[in-house]
C-alpha positions as CSV (number, residue, x, y, z in Angstrom):
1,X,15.3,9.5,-13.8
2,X,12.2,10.3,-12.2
3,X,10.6,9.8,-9.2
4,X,7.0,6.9,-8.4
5,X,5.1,6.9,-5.4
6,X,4.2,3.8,-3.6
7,X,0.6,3.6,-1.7
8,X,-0.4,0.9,0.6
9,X,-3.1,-0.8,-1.2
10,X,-5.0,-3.8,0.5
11,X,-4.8,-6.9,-1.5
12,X,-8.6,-8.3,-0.7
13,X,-10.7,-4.8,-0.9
14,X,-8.5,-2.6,-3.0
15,X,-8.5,0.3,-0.4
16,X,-6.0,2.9,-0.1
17,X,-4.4,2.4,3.7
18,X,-2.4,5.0,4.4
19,X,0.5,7.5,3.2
20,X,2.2,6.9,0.3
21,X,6.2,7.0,0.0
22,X,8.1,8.7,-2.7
23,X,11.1,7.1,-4.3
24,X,13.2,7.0,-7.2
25,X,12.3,4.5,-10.2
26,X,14.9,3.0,-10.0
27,X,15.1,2.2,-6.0
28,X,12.1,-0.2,-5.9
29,X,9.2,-0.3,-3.1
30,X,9.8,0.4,0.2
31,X,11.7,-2.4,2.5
32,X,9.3,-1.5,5.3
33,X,5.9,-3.2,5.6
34,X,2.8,-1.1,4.7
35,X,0.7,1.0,7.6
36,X,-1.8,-1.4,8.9
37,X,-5.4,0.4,8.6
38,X,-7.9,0.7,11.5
39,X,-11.9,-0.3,9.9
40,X,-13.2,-3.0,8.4
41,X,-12.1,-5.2,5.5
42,X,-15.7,-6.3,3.7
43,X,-13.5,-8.6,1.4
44,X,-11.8,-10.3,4.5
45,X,-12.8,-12.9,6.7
46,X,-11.2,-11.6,9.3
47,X,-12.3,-8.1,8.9
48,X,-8.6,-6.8,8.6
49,X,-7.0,-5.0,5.9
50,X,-4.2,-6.5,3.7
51,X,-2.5,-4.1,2.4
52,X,0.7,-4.2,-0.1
53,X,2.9,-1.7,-1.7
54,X,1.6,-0.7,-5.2
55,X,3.3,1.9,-7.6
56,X,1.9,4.6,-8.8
57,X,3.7,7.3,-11.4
């Protein structure tokens, strides 16, 4: 069994927002919400990021 990393992705702009987290495959993603990023969201109409955890191998 090997180990995935998990990036906070925002869901409206696709943007990487923040540090990622390293886990095993089999543990899932992370139970803590993504790292809110500072900036501007163009997709948004609020301006604010949405990010989400996404896996990445």
């Amino acid at each position: 069994m090997g180990t995935v990393k998990w990036e906070p992705i925002c869901v409206r702009c696709g943007k990487k927002c923040g540090g990622g987290i390293s886990r095993s495959e089999s543990a899932g993603p992370p139970a803590i919400n993504p790292p809110l990023t500072s900036g501007k969201c163009p997709s948004s109409t609020d301006g604010k990021h949405k990010p989400c955890w996404k896996r990445f191998k």
